[in-house]
BADOBA-434216 format. One record per residue (C-alpha): x, y, z. Coordinates in steps of 0.25 Angstrom, whole numbers, padded with zeros to 4 digits, always signed. Layout:
! BADOBA-434216
XYZ;...
END
This chain:
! BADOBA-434216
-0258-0448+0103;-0268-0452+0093;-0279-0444+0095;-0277-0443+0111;-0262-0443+0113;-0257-0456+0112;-0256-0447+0098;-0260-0435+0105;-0272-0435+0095;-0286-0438+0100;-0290-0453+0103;-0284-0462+0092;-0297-0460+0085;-0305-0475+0083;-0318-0473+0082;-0328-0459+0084;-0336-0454+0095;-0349-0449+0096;-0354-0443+0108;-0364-0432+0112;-0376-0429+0121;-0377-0425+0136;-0369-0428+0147;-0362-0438+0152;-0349-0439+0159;-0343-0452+0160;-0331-0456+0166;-0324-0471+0164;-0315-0480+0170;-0312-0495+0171;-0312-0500+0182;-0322-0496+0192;-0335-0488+0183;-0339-0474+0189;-0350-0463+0185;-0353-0453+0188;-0365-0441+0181;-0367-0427+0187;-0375-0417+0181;-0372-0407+0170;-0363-0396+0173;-0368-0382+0168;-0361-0377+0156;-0363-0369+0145;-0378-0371+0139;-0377-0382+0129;-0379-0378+0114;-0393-0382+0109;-0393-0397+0106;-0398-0401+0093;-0413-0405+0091;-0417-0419+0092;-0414-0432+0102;-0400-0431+0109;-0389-0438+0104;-0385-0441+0118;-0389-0452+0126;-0394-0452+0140;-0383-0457+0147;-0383-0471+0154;-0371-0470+0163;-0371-0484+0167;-0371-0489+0152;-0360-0478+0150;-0353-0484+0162;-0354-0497+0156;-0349-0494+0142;-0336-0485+0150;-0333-0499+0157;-0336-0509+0148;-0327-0501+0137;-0316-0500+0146;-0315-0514+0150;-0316-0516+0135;-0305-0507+0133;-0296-0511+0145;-0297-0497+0148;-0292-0496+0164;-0299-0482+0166;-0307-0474+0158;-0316-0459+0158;-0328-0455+0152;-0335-0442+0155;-0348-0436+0147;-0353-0423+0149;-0368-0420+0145;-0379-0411+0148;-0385-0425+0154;-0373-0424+0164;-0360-0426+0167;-0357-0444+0168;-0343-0452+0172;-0340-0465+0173;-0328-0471+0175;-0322-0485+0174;-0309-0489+0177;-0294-0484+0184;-0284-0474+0180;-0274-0486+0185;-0272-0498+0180;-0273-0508+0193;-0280-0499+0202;-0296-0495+0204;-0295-0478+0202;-0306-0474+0193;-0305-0464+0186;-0313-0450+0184;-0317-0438+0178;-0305-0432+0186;-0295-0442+0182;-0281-0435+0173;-0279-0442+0163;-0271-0439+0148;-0279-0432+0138;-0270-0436+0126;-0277-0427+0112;-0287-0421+0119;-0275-0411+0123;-0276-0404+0108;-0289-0400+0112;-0284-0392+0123;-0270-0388+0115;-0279-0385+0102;-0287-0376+0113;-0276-0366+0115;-0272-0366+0100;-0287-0361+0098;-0288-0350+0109;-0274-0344+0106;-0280-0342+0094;-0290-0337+0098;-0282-0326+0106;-0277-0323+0092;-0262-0329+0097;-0262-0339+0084;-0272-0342+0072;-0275-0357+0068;-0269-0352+0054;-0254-0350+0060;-0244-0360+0053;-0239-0369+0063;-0224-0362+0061;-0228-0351+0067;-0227-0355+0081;-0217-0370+0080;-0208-0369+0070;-0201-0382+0061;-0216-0387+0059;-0217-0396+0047;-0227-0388+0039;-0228-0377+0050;-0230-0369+0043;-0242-0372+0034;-0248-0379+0047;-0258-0371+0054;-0263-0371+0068;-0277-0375+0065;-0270-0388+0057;-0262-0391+0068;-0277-0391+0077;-0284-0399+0066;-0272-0409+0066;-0272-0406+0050;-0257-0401+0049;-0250-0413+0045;-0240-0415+0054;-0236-0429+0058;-0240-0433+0073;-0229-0435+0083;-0237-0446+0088;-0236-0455+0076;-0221-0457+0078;-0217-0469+0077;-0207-0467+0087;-0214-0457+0095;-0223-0469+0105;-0209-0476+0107;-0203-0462+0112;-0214-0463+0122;-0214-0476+0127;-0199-0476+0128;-0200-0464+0140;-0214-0462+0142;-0211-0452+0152;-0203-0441+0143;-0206-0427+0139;-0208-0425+0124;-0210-0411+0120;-0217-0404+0109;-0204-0401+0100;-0202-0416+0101;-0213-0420+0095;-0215-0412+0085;-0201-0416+0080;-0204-0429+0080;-0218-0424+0074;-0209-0417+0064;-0200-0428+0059;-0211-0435+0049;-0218-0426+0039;-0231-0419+0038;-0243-0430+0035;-0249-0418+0025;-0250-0403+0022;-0256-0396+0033;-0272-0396+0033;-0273-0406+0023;-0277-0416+0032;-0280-0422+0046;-0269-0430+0054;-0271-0430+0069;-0257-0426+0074;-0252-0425+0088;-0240-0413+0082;-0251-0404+0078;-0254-0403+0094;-0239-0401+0098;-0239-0391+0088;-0252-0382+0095;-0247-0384+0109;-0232-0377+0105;-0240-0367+0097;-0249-0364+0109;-0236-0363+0118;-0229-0353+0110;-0242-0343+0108;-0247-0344+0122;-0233-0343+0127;-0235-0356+0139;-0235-0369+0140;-0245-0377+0133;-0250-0384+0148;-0251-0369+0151;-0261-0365+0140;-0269-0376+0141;-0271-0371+0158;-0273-0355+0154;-0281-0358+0142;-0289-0370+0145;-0287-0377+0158;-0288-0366+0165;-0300-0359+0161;-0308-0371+0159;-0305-0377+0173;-0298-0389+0169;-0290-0391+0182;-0288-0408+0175;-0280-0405+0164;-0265-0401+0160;-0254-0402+0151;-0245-0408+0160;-0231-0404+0158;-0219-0411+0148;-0211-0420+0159;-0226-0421+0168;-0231-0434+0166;-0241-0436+0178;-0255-0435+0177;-0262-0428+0190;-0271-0436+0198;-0281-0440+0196;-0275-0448+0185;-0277-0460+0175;-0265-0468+0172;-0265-0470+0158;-0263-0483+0151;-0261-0490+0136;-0257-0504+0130;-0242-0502+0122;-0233-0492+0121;-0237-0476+0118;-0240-0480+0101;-0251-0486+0103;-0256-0472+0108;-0251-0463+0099;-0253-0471+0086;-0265-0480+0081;-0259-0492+0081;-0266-0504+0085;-0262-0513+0098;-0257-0528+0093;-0266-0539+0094;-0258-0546+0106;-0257-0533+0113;-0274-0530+0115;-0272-0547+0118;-0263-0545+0131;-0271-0532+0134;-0284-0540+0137;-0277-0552+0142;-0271-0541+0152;-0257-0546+0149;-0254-0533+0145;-0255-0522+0151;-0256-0506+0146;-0245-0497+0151;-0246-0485+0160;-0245-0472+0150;-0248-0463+0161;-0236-0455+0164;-0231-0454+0149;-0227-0440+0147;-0238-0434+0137;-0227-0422+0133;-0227-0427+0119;-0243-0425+0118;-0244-0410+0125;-0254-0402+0117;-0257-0414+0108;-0260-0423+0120;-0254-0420+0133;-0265-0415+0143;-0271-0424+0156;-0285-0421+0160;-0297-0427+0165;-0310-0430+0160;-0316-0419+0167;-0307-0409+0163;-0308-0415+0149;-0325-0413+0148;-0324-0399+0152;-0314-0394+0144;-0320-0403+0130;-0333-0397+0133;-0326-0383+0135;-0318-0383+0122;-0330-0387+0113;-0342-0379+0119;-0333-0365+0118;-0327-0362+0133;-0313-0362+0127;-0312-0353+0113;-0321-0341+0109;-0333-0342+0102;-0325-0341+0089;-0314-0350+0092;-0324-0360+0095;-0332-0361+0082;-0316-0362+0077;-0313-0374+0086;-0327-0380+0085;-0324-0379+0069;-0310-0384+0068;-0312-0400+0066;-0310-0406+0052;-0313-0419+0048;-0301-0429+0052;-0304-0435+0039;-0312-0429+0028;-0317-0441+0023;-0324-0444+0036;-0335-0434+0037;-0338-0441+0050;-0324-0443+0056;-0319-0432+0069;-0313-0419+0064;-0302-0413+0071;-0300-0398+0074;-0293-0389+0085;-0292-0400+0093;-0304-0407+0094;-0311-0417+0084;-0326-0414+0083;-0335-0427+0078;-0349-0427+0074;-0353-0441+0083;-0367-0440+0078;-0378-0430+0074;-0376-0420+0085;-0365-0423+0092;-0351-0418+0088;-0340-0420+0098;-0329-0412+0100;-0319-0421+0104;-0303-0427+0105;-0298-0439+0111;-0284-0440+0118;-0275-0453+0117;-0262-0454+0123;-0255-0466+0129;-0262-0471+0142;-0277-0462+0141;-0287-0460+0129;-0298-0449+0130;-0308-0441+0122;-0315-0428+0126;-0326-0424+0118;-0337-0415+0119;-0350-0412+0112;-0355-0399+0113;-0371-0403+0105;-0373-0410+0117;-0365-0405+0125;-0357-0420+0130;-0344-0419+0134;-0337-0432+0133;-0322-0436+0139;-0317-0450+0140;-0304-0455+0143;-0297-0469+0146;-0284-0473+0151;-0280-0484+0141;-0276-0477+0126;-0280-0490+0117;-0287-0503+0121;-0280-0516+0119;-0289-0517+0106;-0283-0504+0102;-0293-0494+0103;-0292-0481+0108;-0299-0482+0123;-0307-0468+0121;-0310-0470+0108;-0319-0484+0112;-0325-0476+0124;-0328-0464+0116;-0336-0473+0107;-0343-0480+0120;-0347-0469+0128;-0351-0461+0114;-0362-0471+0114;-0367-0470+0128;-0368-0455+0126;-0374-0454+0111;-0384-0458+0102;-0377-0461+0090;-0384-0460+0076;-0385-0473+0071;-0380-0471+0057;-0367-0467+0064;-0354-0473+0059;-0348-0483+0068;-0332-0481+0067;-0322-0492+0074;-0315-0487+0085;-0304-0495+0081;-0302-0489+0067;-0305-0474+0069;-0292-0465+0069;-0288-0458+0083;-0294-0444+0079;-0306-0448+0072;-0318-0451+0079;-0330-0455+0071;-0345-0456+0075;-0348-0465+0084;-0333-0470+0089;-0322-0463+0094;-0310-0458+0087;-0299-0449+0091;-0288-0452+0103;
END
């Protein structure tokens, strides 16, 4: 899972994103185009926002629609969601099928899998047990799992930042063919660790950034043994629960059906072309676009091997409430939030503009006044990003049901860029970055990043 799951990191990080303004909820799918725009929902009174013009735009929801549509033909995308929040209002439009074959749009209601944007919900429970006093980000890792290479030097906070150095599970060689040969088998934690455990540390810990799928295994045990219950469980007291997401579970090891409403997810080539950036052949895009080649059904393959790193289904509803509630301060006290809202560090200290990663969530600057809070999720079958703006209060959540275009690009990645455009106005000294080159957790400015 990249940076989604397909390494359960967040989107497989080509390009940056910017995005920033008022309110628009759009919800896309391929085949038949639906909007819908209602008005704002009351929330907590917006912080003041900054002098000067708005960086958002007004929304055109027709051109909006047309972009949603024209990039998911591009991307032989069969279904696709895009929902944006503002103070302007809520806007949908959705384009497309959640199956290959047959006309059934999807919505804003629509299950699908979340891949990455999991670790935001797992780094969530890391941060109020901490705030209950239960552990402290300084704890060594060997204190709660034992046999951890480095564990104990490794704290919690690195583990959260993605700065231990532990190899990812993900980038196994053999791990995608494990998959694909039962797509249907349970794979627990203490598997995947071990096989994490078998190559050496890439660095000491904190010495650097490598976005790793172990560090998220690692929390979701350690959250298990201080709250005493199943991870699925703590994520329903702590978090589903109290913030009314009745759309969104863990589901359990050997459960690998989604609820309805559901999307059927779908992806060209076997499972490592999701968990590892590697590049679809020249004749495989060819026999893509001739339609001689078609992608395969990922949607029943057990996502056991992501579970705190990946493993949730949601919907983009759920998903815009729960972004917007994590960033704007209805999940930690006032305290723990300055220390969330703090924890990112540059992914690469030589990039002053690139995303930087903390408890969970990246955080990028897409241009003066606006900084999104944000994490993608890749997994085999469905891309996603989730993202939310608290200057201007834009909550932003997308999500496709194709992984990689035929081209190789991440699906959310190229819609991120898209819609970005149609909701901000984006300075014109702003570096343009290729959503083919950029790195699976690192968004840029005005394209998109992280799976």
């Amino acid at each position: 899972m990249r940076s989604g799951v397909g390494r359960c990191r967040s989107p497989r990080g080509r390009g940056s994103v910017l995005v920033s303004g008022l309110g628009v909820c759009v919800v896309l799918l391929i085949a038949g185009c639906s909007t819908t725009a209602s008005s704002p929902s009351t929330a907590s009174a917006p912080a003041a926002t900054p002098s000067g013009s708005s960086p958002v735009k007004t929304i055109d929801l027709a051109a909006l629609r047309a972009t949603v549509d024209a990039t998911a033909k591009e991307l032989l995308v069969p279904g696709a969601v895009v929902e944006v929040r503002t103070p302007q209002g809520d806007f949908t439009a959705a384009v497309g099928t959640t199956l290959r074959g047959a006309d059934v749009p999807p919505g804003g209601d629509t299950h699908f899998r979340i891949a990455s944007i999991t670790k935001t919900m797992t780094a969530a429970v890391i941060v109020l047990l901490a705030q209950e006093g239960k552990l402290q980000f300084s704890d060594p890792v060997s204190k709660y799992v034992p046999n951890v290479p480095n564990g104990e030097n490794i704290t919690i906070a690195e583990l959260l930042k993605m700065r231990s150095g532990l190899y990812g599970y993900t980038n196994d060689p053999g791990f995608a063919t494990t998959l694909d040969a039962d797509p249907t088998k349970a794979i627990s934690p203490q598997e995947v660790l071990a096989i994490a455990f078998r190559h050496p540390p890439l660095f000491p810990p904190g010495t650097a950034y490598d976005y790793s799928n172990t560090n998220y295994i690692l929390l979701g045990l350690i959250a298990e043994k201080v709250d005493g219950k199943p991870l699925a469980q703590d994520f329903q007291d702590r978090l589903y629960g109290p913030l009314g997401l009745k759309q969104t579970l863990l589901p359990g090891s050997k459960d690998t059906a989604i609820p309805d409403p559901y999307s059927h997810g779908y992806m060209y080539g076997g499972t490592s072309f999701a968990l590892v950036d590697t590049p679809y052949p020249p004749d495989v895009e060819a026999a893509a676009r001739a339609g001689t080649l078609q992608p395969i059904d990922y949607t029943h393959q057990n996502s056991s091997y992501a579970m705190g790193a990946g493993g949730a289904i949601s919907t983009a509803n759920d998903l815009a409430i729960w972004i917007r509630a994590l960033v704007d301060g209805q999940v930690f006290n006032a305290d723990f939030q300055r220390q969330w809202l703090d924890s990112p560090q540059l992914t690469d200290p030589a990039e002053p503009a690139a995303p930087q990663y903390g408890y969970g969530i990246e955080r990028q600057n897409w241009a003066p006044n606006v900084t999104m809070y944000y994490h993608f999720g890749e997994l085999p079958g469905f891309n996603s990003f989730s993202g939310y703006d608290p200057v201007n209060k834009v909550t932003l959540v997308l999500w496709s049901n194709l992984t990689v275009a035929p081209d190789s690009r991440p699906t959310a990645n190229v819609f991120l860029v898209k819609v970005a455009d149609q909701i901000y106005t984006l300075p014109s000294q702003a570096p343009s970055v290729d959503v083919e080159d950029q790195k699976p957790e690192r968004p840029l400015i005005a394209t998109p990043t992280t799976r």
